[in-house]
Backbone as CSV, one residue per row, in Angstrom:
resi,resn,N_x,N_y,N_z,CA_x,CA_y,CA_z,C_x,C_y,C_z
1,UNK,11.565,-9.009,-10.624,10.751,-8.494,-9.526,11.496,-7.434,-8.725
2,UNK,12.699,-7.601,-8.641,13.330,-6.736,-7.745,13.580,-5.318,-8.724
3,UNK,13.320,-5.122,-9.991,13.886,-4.227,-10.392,11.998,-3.249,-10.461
4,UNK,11.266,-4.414,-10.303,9.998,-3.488,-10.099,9.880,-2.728,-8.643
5,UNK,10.188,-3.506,-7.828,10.220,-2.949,-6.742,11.029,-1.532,-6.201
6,UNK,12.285,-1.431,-7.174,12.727,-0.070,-6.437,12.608,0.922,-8.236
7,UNK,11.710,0.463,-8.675,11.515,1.486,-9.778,10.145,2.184,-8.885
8,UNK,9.682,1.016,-8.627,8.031,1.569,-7.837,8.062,2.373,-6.669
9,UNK,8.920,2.003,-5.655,9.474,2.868,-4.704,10.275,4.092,-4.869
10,UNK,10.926,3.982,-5.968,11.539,5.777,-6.294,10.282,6.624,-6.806
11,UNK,9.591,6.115,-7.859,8.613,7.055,-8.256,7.633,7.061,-7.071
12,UNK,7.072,6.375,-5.991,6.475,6.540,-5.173,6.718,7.711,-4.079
13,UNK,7.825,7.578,-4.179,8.688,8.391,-2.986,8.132,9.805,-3.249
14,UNK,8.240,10.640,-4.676,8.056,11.441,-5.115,6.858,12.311,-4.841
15,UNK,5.910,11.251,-4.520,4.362,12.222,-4.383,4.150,11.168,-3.259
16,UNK,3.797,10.135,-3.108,2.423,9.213,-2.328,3.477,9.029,-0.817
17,UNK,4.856,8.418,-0.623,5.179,8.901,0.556,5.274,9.995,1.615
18,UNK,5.222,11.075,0.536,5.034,12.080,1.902,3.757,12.419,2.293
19,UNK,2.828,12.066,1.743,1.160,12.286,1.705,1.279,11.170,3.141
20,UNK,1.351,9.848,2.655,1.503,8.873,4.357,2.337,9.431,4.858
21,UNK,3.483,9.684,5.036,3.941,10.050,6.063,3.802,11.565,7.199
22,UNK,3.033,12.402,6.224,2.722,13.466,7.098,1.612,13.148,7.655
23,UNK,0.395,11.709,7.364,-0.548,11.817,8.297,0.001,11.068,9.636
24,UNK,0.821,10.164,9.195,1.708,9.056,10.209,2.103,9.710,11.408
25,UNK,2.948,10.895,11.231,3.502,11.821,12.095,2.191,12.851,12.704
26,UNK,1.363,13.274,11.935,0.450,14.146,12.416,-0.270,13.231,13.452
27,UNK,-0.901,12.133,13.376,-1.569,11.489,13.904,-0.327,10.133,15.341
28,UNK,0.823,10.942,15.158,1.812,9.989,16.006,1.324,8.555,16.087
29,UNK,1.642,7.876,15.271,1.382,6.578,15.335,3.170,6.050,15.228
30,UNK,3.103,4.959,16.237,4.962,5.003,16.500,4.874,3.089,15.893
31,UNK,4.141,2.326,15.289,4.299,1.441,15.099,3.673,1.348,13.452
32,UNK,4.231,0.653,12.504,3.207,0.829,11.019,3.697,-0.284,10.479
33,UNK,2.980,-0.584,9.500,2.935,-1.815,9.183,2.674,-1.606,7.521
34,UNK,3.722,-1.844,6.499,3.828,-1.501,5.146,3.562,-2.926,3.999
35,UNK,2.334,-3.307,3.795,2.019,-4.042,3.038,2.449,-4.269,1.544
36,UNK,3.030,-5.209,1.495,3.318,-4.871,-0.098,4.562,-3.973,-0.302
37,UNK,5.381,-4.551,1.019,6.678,-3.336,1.002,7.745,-3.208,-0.099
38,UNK,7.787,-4.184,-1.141,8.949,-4.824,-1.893,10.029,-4.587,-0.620
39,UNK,11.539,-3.479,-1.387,12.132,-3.884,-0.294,12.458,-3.005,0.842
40,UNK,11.227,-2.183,1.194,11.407,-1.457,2.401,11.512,0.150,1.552
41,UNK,11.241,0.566,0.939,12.052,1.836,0.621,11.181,2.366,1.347
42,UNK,9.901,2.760,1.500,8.845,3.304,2.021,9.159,3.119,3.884
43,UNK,9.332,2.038,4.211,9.697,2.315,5.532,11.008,3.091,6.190
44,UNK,11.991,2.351,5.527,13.083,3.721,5.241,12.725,5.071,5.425
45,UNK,12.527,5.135,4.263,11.908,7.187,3.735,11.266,7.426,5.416
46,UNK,10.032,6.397,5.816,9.724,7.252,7.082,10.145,6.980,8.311
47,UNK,11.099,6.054,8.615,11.823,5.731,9.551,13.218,7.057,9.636
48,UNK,13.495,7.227,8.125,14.637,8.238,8.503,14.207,9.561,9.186
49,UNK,12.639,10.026,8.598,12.235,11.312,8.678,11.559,11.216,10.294
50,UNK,11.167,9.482,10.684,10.564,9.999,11.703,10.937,9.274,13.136
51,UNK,12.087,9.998,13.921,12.933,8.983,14.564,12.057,8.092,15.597
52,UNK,10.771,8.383,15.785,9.839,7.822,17.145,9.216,6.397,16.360
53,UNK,9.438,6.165,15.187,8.744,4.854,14.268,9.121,3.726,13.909
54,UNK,8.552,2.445,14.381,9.174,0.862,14.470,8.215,1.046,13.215
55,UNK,8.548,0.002,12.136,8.231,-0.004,11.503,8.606,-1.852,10.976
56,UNK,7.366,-2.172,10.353,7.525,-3.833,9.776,6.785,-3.614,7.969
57,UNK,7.331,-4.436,7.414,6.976,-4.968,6.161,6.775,-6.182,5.769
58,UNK,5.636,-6.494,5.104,5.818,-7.960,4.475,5.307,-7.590,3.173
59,UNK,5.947,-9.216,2.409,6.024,-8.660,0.729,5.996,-10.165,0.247
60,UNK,5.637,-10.379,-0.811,5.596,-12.077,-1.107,6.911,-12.427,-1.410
61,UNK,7.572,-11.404,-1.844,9.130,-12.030,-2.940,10.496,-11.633,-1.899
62,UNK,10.855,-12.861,-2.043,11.741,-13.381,-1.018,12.971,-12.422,-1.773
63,UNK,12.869,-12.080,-2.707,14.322,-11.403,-3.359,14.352,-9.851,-3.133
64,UNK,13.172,-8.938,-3.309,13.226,-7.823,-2.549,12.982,-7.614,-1.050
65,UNK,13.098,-8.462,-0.342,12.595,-8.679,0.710,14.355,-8.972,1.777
66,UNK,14.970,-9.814,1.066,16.243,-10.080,1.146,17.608,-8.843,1.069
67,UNK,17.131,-8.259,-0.307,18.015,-7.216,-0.295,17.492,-5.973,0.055
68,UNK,16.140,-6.063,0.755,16.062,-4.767,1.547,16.317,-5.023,3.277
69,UNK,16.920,-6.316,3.633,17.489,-6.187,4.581,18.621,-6.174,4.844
70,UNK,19.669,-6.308,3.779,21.054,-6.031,3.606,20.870,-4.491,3.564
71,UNK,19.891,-3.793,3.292,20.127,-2.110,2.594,19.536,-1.344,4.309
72,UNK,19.078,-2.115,5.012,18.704,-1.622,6.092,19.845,-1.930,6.966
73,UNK,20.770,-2.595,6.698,21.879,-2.744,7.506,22.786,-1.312,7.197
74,UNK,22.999,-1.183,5.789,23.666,0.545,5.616,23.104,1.397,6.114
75,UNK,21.420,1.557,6.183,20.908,2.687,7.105,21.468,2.708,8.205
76,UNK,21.660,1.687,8.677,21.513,1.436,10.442,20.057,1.271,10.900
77,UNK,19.525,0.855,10.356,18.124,0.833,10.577,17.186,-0.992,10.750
78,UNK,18.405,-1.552,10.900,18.140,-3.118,11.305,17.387,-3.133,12.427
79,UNK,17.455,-2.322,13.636,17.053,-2.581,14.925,15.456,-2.143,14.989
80,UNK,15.123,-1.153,13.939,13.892,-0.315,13.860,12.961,-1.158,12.876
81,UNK,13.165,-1.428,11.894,12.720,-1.906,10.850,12.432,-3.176,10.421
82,UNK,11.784,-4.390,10.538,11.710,-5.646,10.328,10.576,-6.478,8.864
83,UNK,12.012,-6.929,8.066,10.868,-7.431,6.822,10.721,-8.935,6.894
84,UNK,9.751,-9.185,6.305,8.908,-10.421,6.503,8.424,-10.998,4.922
85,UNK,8.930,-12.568,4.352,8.096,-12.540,3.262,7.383,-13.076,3.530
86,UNK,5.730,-12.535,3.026,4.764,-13.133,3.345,3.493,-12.606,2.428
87,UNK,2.864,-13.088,1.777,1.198,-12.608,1.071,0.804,-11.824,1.985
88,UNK,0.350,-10.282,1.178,-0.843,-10.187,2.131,-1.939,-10.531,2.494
89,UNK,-2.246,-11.070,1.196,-3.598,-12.158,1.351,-3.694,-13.023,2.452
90,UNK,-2.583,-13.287,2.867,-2.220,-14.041,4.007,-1.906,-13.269,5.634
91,UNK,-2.479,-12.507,5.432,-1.955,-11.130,6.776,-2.609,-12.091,7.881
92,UNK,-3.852,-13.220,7.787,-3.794,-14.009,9.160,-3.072,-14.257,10.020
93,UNK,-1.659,-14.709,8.677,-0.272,-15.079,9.257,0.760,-14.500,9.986
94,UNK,0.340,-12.830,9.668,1.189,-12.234,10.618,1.993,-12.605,11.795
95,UNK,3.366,-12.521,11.790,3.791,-12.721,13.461,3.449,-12.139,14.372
96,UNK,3.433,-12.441,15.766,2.672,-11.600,16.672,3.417,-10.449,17.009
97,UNK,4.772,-10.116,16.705,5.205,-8.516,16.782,4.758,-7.864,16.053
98,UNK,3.786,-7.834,15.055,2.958,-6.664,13.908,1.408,-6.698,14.926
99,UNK,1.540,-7.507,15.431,-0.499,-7.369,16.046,-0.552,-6.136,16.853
100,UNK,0.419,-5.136,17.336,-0.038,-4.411,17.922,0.252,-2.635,17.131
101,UNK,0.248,-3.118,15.826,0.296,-1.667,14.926,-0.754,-0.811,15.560
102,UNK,0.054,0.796,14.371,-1.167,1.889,15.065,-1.603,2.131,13.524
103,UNK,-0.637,1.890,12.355,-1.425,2.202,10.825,-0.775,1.361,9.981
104,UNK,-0.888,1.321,8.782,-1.075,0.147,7.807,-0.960,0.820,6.494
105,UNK,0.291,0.930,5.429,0.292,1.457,4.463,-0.184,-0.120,3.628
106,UNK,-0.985,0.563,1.751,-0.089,-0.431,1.145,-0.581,0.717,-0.109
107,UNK,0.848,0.657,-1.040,0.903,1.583,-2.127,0.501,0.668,-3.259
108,UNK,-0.398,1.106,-4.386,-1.221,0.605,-5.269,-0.482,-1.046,-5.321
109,UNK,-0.876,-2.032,-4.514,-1.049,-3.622,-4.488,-2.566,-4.112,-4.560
110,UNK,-3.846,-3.280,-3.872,-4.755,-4.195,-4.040,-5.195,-3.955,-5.430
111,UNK,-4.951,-3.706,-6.514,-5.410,-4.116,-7.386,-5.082,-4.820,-8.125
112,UNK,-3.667,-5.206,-7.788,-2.997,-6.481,-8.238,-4.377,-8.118,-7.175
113,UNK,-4.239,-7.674,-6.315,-5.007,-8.520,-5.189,-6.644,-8.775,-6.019
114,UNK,-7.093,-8.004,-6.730,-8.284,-7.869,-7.531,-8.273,-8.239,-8.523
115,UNK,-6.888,-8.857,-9.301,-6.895,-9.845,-10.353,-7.624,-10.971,-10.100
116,UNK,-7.870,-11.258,-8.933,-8.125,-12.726,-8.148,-9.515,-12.534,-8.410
117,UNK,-10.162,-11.624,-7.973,-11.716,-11.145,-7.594,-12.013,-10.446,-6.790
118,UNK,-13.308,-9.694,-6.913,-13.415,-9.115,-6.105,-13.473,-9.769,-4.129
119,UNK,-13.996,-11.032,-4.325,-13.891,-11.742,-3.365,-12.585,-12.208,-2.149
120,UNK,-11.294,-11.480,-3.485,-10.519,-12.199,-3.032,-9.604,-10.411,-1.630
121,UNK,-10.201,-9.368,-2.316,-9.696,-8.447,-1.797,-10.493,-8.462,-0.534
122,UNK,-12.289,-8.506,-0.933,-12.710,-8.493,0.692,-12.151,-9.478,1.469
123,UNK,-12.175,-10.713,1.255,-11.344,-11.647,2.133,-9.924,-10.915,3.148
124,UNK,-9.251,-10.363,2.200,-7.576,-9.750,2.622,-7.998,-8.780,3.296
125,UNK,-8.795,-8.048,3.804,-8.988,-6.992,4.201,-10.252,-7.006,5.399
126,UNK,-11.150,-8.142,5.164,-11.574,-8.576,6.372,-10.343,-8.814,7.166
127,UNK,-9.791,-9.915,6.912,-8.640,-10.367,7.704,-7.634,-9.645,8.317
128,UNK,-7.609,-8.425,7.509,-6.297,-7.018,8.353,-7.292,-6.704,9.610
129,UNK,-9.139,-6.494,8.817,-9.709,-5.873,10.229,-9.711,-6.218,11.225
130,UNK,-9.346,-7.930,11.001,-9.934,-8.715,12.087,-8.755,-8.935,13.068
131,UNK,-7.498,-8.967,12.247,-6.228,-8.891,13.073,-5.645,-7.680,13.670
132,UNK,-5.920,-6.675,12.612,-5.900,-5.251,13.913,-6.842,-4.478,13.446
133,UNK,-8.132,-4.736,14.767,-9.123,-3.961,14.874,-8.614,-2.831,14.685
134,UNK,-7.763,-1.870,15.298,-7.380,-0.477,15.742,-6.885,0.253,14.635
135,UNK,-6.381,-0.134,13.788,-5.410,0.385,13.228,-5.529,1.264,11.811
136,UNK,-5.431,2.127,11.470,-5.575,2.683,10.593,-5.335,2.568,9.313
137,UNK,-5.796,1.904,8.267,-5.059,1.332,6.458,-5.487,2.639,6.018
138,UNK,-3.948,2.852,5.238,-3.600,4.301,4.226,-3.752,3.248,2.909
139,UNK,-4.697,3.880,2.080,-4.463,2.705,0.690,-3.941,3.778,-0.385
140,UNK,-3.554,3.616,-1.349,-3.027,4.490,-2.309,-3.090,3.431,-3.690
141,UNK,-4.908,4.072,-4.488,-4.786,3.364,-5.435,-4.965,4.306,-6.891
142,UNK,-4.660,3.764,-8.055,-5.015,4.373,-9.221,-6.334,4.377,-9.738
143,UNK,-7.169,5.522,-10.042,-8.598,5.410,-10.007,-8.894,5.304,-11.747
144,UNK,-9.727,4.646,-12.068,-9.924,4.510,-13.530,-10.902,5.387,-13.897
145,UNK,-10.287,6.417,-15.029,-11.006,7.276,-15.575,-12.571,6.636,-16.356
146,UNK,-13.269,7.616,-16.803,-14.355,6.977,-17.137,-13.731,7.489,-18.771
147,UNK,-14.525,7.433,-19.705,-14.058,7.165,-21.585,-14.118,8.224,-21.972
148,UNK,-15.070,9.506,-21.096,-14.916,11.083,-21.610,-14.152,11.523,-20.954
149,UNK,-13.603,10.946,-19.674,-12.431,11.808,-18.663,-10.982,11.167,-19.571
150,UNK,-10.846,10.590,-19.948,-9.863,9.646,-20.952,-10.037,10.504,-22.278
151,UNK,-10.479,10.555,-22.828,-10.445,10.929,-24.008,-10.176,12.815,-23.993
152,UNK,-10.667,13.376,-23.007,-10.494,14.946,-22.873,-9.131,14.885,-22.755
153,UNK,-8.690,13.930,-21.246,-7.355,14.176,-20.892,-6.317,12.834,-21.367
154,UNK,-5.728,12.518,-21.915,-5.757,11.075,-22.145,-4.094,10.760,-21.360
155,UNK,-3.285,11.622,-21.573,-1.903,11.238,-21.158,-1.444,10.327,-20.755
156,UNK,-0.507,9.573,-19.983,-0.248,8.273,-19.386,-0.871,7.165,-19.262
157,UNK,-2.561,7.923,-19.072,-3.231,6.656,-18.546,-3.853,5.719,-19.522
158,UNK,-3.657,6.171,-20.444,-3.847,5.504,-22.046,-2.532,4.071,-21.997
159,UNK,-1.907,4.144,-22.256,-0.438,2.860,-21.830,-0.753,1.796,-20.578
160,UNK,-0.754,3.026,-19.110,-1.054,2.564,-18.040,-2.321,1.139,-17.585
161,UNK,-3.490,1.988,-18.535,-4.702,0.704,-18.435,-4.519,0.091,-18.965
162,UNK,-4.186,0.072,-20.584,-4.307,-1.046,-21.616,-3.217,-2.244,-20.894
163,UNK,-2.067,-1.687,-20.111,-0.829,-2.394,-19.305,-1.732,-3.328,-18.597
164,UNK,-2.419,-2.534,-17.822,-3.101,-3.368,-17.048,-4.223,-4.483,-16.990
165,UNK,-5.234,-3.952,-18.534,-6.076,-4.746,-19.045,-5.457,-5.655,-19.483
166,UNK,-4.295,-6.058,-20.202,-3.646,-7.135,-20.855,-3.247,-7.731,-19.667
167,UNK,-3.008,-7.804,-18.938,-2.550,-8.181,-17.883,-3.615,-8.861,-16.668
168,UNK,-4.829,-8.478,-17.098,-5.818,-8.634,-16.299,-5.975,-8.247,-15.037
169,UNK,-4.815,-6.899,-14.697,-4.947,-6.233,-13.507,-6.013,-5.069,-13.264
170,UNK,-6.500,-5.451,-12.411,-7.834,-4.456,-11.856,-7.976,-2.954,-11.719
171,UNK,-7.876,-2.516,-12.849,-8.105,-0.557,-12.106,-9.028,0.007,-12.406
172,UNK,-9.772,0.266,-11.127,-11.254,0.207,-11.431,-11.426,2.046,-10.486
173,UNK,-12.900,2.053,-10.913,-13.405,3.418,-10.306,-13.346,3.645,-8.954
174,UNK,-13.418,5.306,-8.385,-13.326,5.227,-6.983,-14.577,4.538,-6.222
175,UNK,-15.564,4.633,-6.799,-16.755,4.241,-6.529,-17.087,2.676,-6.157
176,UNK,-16.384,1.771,-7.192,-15.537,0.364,-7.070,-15.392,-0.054,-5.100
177,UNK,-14.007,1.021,-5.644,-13.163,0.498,-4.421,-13.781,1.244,-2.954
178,UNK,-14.972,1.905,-2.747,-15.923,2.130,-1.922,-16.388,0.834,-1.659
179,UNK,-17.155,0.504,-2.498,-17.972,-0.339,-2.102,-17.543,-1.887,-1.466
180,UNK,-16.237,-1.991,-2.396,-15.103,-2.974,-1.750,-14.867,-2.359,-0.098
181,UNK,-14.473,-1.647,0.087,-14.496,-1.073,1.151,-15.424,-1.491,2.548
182,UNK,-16.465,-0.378,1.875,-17.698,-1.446,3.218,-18.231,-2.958,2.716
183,UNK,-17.637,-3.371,1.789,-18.264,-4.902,2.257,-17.053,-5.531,2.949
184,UNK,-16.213,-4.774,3.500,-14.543,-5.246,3.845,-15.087,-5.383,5.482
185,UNK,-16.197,-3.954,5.324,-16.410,-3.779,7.091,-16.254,-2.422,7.709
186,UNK,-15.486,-1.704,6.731,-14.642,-0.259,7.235,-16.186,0.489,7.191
187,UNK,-16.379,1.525,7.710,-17.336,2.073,8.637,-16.783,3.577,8.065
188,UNK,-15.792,3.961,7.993,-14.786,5.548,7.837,-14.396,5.213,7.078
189,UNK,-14.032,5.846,6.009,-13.965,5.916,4.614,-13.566,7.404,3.936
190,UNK,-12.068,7.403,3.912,-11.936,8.860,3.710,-10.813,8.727,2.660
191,UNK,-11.114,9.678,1.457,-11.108,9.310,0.250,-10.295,10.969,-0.144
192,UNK,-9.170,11.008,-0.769,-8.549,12.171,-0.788,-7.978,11.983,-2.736
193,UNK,-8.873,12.880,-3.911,-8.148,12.343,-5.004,-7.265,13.211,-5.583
194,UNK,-6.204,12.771,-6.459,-5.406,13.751,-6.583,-5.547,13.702,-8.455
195,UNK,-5.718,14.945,-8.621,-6.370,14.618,-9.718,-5.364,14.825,-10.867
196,UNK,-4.615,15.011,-10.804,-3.532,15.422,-12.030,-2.467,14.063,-11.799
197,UNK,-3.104,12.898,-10.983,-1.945,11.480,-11.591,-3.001,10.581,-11.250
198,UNK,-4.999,11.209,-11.434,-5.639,10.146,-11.376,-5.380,8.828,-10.263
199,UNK,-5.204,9.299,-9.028,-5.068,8.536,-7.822,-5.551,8.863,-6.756
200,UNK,-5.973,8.006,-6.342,-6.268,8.087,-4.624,-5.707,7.983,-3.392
201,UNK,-5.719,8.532,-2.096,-5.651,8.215,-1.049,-6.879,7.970,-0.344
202,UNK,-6.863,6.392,0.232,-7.960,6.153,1.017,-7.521,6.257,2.901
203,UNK,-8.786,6.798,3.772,-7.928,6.406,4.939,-9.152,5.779,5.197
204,UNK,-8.993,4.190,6.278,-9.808,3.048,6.370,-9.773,3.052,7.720
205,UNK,-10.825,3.027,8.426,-10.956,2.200,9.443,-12.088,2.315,9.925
């Protein structure tokens, strides 16, 4: 697990962190809340770039979670930064120092969360709304081509799904994760795709 976690966070870093983090800063939000953090790299990256930002994570696995707070001790970034293991499915649980976020990353996790059902994502995501009304969720998911957009272009995402179909992980259309969306509750719905790595940015609230 831990070696998924900072394989996922280096290649993340590359494109989908600076996409959140320039709205983070554009929109000054000084508190965020990184779902599905493994072990912090993502809060890092925008804690270094953005000195006005407290920043929290929770993550289920106690092992990236562990050694991304030894690695926040080399930043110097212990005092700014606080990780938590915890489901997000479980975000009820939040401690009460995250209830007063201003935004909410989580980099492609709910479709791991959609192995469960679809039931099981509206649940997790009622529950963020309900614990912070205010706050803004950045989602960043992989959108599933349809069989002529696949077959024209096929590259990566040929490996990528079948990975995921064997696996019974969820990567479904943008259209999908709309509709997941408003039955979640979200009202704003802003949908940014990037089309040459077949992904999305959603902004929720």
């Amino acid at each position: 697990m831990i070696s998924v976690a900072r394989g996922s966070g280096e290649i993340e870093k590359l494109i989908y962190f600076p996409l959140a983090i320039d709205v983070i800063t554009r929109k000054r939000f000084k508190k965020v809340l990184d779902l599905g953090c493994g072990d912090g790299t993502f809060l890092r990256d925008l804690c270094t770039k953005n000195k006005l930002v407290q920043g929290y994570g929770i993550d289920l696995g106690e092992e990236p979670i562990h050694e991304g707070r030894d690695i926040l001790i080399q930043y110097g970034l212990q005092d700014r930064i606080t990780l938590d293991v915890l489901d997000i499915t479980k975000i009820d649980q939040a401690p009460e120092n995250m209830r007063d976020i201003e935004a909410a990353t989580v980099f492609f996790v709910l479709h791991e969360v959609l192995y469960q059902g679809e039931h099981k994502v509206v649940e997790t995501l009622k529950s963020f709304k309900r614990i912070f009304p205010n706050a803004l969720l950045i989602v960043f998911e992989v959108i599933r081509p349809t069989l002529e957009e696949l077959c024209r272009r096929p590259g990566m995402a040929v490996q990528y799904l079948l990975q995921h179909d064997i696996t019974r992980q969820k990567v479904v259309s943008s259209a999908k994760w709309r509709e997941l969306f408003r039955a979640s509750g979200f009202s704003f719905i802003d949908e940014r795709y990037l089309a040459f790595a077949r992904t999305s940015m959603f902004m929720l609230q």
